[in-house]
N, C-alpha and C positions, 0 to 999 in steps of 0.2 A: 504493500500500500504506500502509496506516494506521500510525501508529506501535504499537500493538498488535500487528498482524500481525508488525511486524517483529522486534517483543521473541518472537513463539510460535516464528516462523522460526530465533531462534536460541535458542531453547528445546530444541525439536527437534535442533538440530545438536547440542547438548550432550547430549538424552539421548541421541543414536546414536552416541555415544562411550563412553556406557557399559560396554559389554559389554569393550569394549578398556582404556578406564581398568582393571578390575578385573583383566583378564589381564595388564596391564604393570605394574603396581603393585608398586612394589620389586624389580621384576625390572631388568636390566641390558641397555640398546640401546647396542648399537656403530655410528657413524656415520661412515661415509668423507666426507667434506668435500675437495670439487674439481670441475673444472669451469668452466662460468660461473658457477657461486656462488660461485668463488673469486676471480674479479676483479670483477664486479657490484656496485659498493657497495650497494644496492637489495635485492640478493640476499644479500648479507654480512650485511646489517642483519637482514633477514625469517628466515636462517638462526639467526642467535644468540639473535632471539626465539624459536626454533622450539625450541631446544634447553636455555633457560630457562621456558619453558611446560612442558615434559617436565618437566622438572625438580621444579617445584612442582603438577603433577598427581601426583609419587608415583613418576615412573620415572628409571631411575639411568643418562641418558645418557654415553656417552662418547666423544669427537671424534677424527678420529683423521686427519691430514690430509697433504699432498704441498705442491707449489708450484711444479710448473715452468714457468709464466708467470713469477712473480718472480726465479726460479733462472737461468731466461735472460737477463730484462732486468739482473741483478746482475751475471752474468757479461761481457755485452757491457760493460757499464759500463767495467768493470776490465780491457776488452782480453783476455778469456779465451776460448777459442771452444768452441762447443757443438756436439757432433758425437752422433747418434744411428743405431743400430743396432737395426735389427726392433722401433722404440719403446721403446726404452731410452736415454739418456743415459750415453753414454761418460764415464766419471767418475774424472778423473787426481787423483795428490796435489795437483797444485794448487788442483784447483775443489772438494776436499771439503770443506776446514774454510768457504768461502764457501757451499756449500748448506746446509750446519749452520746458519749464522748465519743465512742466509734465511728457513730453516725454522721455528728454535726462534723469533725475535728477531723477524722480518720478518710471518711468517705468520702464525705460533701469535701473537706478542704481539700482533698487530693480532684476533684473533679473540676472545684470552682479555681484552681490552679491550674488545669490541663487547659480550660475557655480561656485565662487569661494571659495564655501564650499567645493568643493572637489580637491583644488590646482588652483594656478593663472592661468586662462584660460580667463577670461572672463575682453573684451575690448567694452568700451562703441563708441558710435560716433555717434554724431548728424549731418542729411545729409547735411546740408548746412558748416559742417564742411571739409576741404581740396577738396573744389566743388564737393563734392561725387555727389550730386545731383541739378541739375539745372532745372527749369521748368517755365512755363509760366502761366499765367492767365487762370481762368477756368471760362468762363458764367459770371452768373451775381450774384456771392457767395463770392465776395468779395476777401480774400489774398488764397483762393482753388485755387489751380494750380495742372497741368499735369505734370510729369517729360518728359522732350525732351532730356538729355542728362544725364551720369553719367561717372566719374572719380573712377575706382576701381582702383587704385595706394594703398590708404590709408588703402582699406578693405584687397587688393593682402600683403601689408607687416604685417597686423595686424597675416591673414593665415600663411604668409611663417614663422613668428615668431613659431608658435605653439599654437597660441591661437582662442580666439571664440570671432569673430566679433558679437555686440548687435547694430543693427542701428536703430535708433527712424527718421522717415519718415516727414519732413523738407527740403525744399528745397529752394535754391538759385533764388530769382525771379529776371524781370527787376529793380525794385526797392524796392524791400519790399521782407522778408522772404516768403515763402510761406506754405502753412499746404499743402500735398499731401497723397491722398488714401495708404495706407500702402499695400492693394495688389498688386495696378499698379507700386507702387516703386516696391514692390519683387520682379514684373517680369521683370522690367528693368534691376534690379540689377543682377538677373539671368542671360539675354542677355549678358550682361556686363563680367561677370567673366567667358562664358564658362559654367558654369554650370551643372553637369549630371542630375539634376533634381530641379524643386522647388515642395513644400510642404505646402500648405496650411493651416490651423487650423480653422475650421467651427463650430458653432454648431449643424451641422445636421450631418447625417449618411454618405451624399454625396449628388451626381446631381440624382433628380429620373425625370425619362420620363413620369411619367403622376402621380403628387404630390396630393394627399397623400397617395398616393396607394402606399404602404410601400413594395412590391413586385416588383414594377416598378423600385428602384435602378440600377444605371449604373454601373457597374463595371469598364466597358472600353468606352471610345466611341472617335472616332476621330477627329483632326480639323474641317473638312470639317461638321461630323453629331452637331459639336457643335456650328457653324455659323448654320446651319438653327436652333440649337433648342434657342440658344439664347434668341431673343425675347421676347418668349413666360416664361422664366423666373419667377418666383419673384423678383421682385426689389432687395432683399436683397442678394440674388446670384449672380444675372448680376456681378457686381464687379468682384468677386472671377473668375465666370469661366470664364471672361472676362479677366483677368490676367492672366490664363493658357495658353487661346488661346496666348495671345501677346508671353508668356515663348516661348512656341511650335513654332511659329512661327516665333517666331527670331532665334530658331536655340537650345533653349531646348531638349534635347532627349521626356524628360515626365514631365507633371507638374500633382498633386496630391490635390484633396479636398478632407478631411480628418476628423474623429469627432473627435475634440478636449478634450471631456467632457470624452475620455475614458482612463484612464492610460497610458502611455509611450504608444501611438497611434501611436509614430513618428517613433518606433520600429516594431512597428507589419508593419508597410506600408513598410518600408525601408527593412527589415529583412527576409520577409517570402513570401515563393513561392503567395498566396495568395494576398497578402495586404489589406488593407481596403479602405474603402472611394471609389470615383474615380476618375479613371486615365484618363488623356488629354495625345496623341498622334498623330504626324504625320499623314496623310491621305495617 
């Protein structure tokens, strides 16, 4: 290929972005961050350009992340033991104020560090900071809470600034901090600002209808087809498209799961007639 072909070829990719550029354009993406793009250096790197390219195309990303790789390795460190229930983390007063720190210091600063390698963009905020996030008890897991309410004041002027909100998923309990699912916050946090879409980061390809028949992949599938297929789930999914439905449902245009383990993935979903992963919509 000529080096002309190669300038048309990416001619081409930029104008089939088009349609999408002008649909996202000062609109607000909310993007779940975790995964193997959360330990991947390679991937950490490709993600923070992904969400500085946003950026400066004109749309108002905002990150919104977990950490239980580092949550665990911190814990072992410190002789603290990690015990999980139905995919949750059992979460005592001792190990709270340690996933705080992982989270806001650990996670979020190495992320809102990786954005500001390419100019001051990147603003950290732990939820239980300016009441972003408030939630209640969950079962019988200890300081696990559900968020019931969010305050985007804090994350609305970090946007209007020009910058890229990093939220590490913490929440304000009745009396005690709380540790909260990093995709049920996204999709509250979605609801909350308005949203034109949230964005998942999975390590699978997306939602397949009958797993592992790798043909079976959903592209698209609606509220309504995703409450019956629910159930039937992996445990380790439930979460995720359990959060798109809440997005969708609160008033989300479309919520996206998405394979994280692929290069700027957050591009190809957002950017191109196609996209990847799938899509959660309206009924």
């Amino acid at each position: 290929m000529t080096s002309q072909d190669q300038a048309a070829a990416k001619a081409a990719v930029l104008i089939e972005a088009l349609p999408w550029l002008k649909r996202f354009h000062d609109e607000i993406i909310v993007v779940k961050f975790g995964g193997n793009a959360m330990v991947d250096d390679e991937l950490k790197r490709a993600f923070a350009e992904d969400m500085v390219y946003l950026r400066y195309a004109g749309v108002k990303p905002v990150v919104v992340h977990g950490g239980g790789p580092q949550i665990t390795a911190e814990l072992t460190r410190r002789g603290i033991p990690s015990e999980f229930r139905g995919g949750y983390r059992v979460t005592t007063a001792e190990s709270m104020p340690v996933i705080r720190q992982v989270l806001k210091e650990q996670v979020g600063g190495e992320l809102v560090g990786l954005i500001n390698e390419h100019g001051d963009l990147g603003r950290g905020v732990s939820g239980d900071e300016h009441g972003l996030f408030t939630g209640e008890v969950r079962g019988d897991l200890g300081l696990v809470g559900d968020v019931t309410a969010v305050d985007p004041t804090r994350v609305l002027e970090i946007i209007g600034a020009g910058h890229i909100p990093v939220i590490s998923t913490v929440a304000n309990g009745p009396d005690s901090l709380l540790n909260v699912n990093a995709d049920s916050a996204a999709a509250a946090l979605a609801v909350a600002l308005g949203a034109a879409k949230l964005v998942i980061l999975t390590d699978v390809a997306g939602l397949y209808s009958d797993w592992p028949d790798r043909d079976s992949l959903v592209s698209v599938i609606t509220t309504t087809e995703l409450e019956q297929l629910l159930p039937s789930l992996e445990s380790g999914m439930i979460p995720k498209m359990a959060a798109c439905l809440e997005a969708v449902a609160g008033g989300v245009p479309k919520a996206a799961i998405i394979d994280g383990r692929e290069k700027h993935s957050i591009l190809l979903e957002v950017f191109t007639q196609s996209g990847i992963g799938t899509e959660v919509v309206p009924a």
